[in-house]
C-alpha positions as CSV (number, residue, x, y, z in Angstrom):
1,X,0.0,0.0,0.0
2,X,1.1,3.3,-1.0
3,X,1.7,5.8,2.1
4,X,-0.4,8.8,1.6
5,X,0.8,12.0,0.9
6,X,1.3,14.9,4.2
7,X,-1.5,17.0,2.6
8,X,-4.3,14.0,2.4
9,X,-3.2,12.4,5.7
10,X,-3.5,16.1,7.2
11,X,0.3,16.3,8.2
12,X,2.8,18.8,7.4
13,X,3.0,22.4,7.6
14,X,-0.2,24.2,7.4
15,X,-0.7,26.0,4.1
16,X,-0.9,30.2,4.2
17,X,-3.9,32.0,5.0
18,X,-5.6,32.5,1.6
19,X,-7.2,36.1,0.5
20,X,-11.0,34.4,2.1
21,X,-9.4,33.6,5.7
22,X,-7.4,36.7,6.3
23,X,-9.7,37.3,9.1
24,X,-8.6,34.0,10.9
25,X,-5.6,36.3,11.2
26,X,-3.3,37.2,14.5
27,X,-3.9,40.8,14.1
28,X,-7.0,40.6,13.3
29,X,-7.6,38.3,16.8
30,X,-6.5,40.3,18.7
31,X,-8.1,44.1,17.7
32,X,-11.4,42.0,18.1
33,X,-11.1,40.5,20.8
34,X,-9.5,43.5,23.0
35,X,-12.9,45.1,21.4
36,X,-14.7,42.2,23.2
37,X,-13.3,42.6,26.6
38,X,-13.7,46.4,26.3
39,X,-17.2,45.7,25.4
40,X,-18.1,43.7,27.9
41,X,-16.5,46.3,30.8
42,X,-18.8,49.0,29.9
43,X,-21.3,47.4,29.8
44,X,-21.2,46.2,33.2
45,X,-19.5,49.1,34.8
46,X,-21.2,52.0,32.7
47,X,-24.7,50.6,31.8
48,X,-26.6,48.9,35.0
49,X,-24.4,46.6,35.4
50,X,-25.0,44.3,32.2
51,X,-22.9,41.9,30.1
52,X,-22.9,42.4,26.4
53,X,-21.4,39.5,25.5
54,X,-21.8,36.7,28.8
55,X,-25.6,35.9,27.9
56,X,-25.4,32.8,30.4
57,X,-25.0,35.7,33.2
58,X,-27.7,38.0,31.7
59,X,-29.9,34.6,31.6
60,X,-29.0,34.0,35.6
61,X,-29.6,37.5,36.7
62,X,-33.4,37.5,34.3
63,X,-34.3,34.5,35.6
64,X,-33.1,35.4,39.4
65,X,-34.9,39.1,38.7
66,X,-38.5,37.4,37.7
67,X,-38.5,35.2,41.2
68,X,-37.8,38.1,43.0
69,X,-40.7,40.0,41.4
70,X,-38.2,42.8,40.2
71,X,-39.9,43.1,36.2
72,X,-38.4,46.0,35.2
73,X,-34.8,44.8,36.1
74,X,-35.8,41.6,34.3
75,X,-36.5,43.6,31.6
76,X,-33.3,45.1,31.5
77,X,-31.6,41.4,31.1
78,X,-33.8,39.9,28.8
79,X,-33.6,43.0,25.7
80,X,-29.8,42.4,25.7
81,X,-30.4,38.5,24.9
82,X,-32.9,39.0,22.6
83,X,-30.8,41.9,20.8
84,X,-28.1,38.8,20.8
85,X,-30.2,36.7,19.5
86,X,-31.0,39.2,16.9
87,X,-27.6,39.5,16.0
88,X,-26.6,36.2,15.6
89,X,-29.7,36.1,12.8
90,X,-28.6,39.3,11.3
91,X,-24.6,38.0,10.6
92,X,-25.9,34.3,9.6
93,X,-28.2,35.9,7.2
94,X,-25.8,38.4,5.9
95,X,-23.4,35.7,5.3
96,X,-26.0,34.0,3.3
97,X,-27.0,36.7,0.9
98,X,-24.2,38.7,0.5
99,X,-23.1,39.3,-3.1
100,X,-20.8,42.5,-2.9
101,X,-17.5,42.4,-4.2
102,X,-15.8,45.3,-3.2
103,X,-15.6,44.1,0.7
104,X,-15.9,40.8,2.3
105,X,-19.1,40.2,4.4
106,X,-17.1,40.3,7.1
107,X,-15.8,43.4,6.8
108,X,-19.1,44.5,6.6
109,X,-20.2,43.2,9.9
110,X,-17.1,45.3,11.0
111,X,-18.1,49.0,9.5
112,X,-21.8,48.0,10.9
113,X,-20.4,47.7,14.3
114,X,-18.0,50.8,14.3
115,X,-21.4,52.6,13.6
116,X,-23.6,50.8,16.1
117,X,-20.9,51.6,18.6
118,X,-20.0,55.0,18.0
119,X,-23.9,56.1,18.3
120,X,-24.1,53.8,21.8
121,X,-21.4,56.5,23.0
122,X,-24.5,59.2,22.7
123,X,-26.8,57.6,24.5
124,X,-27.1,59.0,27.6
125,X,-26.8,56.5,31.0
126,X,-31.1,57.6,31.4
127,X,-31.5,55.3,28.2
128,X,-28.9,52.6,29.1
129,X,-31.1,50.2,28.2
130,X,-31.2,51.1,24.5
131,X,-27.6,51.5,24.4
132,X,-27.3,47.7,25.4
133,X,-29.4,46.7,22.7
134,X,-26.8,47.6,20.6
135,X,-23.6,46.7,22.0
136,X,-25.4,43.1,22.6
137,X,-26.3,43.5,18.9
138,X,-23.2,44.2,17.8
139,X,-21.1,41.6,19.9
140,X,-23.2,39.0,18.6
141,X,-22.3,39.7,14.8
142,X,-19.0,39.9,15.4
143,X,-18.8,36.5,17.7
144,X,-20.9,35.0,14.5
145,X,-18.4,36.2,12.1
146,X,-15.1,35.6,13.8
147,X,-15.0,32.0,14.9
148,X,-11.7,30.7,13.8
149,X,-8.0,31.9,14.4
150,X,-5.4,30.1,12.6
151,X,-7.9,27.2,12.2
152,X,-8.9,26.6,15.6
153,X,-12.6,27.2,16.2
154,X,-12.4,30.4,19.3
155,X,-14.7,33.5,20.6
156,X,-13.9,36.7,20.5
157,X,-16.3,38.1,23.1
158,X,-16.5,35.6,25.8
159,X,-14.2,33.1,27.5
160,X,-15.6,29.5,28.6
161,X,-15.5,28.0,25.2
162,X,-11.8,29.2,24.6
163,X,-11.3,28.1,28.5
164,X,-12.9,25.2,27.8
165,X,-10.9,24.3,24.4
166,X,-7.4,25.6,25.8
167,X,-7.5,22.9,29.1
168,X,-8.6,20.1,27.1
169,X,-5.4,20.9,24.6
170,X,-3.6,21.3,27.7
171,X,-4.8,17.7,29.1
172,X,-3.3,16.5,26.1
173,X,0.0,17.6,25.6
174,X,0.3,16.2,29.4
175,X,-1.2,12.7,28.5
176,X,0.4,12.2,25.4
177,X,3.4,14.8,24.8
178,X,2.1,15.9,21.4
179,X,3.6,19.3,20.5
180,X,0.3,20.4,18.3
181,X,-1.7,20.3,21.4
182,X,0.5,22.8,23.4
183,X,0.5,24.7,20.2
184,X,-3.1,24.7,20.4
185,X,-3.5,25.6,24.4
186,X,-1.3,28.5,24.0
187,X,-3.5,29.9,21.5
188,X,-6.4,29.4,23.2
189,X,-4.7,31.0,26.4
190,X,-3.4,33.2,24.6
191,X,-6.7,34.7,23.3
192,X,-8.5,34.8,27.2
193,X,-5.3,36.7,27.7
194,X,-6.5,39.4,24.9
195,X,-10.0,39.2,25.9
196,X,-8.7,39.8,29.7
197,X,-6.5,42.9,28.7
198,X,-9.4,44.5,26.7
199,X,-11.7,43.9,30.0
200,X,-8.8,46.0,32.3
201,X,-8.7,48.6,29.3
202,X,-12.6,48.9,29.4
203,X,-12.4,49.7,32.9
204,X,-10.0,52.1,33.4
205,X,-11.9,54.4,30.2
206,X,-14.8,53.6,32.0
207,X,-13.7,55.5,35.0
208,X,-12.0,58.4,33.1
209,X,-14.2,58.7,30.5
210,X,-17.9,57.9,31.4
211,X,-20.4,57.1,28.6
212,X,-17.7,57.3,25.6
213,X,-15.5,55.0,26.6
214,X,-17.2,52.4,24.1
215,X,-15.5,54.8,21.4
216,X,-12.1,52.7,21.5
217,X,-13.9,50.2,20.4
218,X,-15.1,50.9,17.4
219,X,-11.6,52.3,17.2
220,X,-10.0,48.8,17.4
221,X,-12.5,47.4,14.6
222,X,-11.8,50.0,12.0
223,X,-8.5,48.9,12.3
224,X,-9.4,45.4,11.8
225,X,-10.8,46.8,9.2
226,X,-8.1,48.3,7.3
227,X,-6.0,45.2,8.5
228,X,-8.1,43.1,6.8
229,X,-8.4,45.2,3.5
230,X,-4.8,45.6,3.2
231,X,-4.0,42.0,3.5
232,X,-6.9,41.2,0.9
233,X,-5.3,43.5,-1.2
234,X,-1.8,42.2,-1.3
235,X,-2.8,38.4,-1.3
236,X,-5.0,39.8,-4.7
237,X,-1.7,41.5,-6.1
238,X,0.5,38.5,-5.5
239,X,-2.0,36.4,-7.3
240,X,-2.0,38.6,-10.3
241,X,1.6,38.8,-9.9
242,X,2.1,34.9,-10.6
């Protein structure tokens, strides 16, 4: 029997990111994911206490609020789930139907957010809940529409599944000694690391800077942005090129 080839057998180096999964991307990682953990600080600290992106806590404290008889604060839990439910829809859909060719969907999602984000920093704290409609929104395209870095499934807004992922790596590497799995718990450490960072950024703007804060966000994701055009850019010269 012939021994099949590294590429069939899944060996061997991994090829290049290709012109489509530029956003799988280090860069790109980590300007997102610092957005995340920025995110999720305001949220909490600036806007009655609320998670953007942690829908499992916003789920606790609903659930926790209605057998308490406190509706109205349940009412402030449940519109940022179903604004995340929303945008998980809206970037599924969006991936479906879109037919432009000048940006990527993707990049898209990213311009949509820098908008959605910028108007949450004039929204004044009397309409919080309004304002995390749209940050809850806006997390949930992006986790939608970045799910992969360097291959390896990962969230950019929230931690257990990239806890989860980089332990079970990390269980392996100690049971078996294979160098790919330490490879892959780094990463996934590595990311929580980013998310954690963004978080302490969140919270110290949060202090100094109030309701506007959320503006280094949107910051961070036009420079994904760019990231993401230039690199599409180049990969599309080379190609011409050879």
């Amino acid at each position: 029997m012939q021994r099949k080839s590294s590429k069939e057998s899944g060996g061997g180096a991994k090829p290049p990111l290709s012109y489509s999964s530029k956003h799988e991307g280090i860069l790109v990682m980590i300007l997102i994911t610092l957005s995340g953990g920025l995110q999720d600080a305001y949220t909490y600290l600036i806007r009655d206490h609320v998670f953007a992106n942690a829908q499992t806590g916003n789920i606790v404290l609903l659930m926790v609020s209605l057998f308490d008889g406190n509706f109205q604060k349940a009412g402030s839990y449940l519109i940022p789930i179903l604004s995340f439910a929303l945008g998980i829809a809206a970037a599924h859909t969006l991936s479906m139907k879109w037919k432009c060719r000048l940006l990527s969907w993707r990049q898209f999602i990213i311009l949509l957010e820098f908008l959605l984000l910028i108007a949450v920093g004039f929204i004044p704290l009397s309409l919080s809940q309004y304002a995390n409609a749209l940050v809850s929104f806006s997390c949930a395209m992006q986790v939608q529409s970045f799910r992969r870095f360097h291959g390896r499934a990962y969230a950019s807004t929230m931690c257990i599944g990239n806890l989860r992922s980089g332990m079970e790596s990390l269980s392996i590497y100690c049971n078996t000694k294979n160098k790919e799995a330490i490879i892959d718990a780094l990463h996934y450490f590595g990311v929580i690391l980013t998310f954690g960072i963004g978080a302490g950024i969140g919270g110290v703007l949060s202090s100094a800077c109030g309701v506007q804060a959320i503006w280094a966000s949107p910051l961070l994701l036009i420079i994904a942005f760019i990231v993401m055009k230039e690199t599409g850019n180049s990969a599309k010269h080379s190609q011409m090129a050879g």
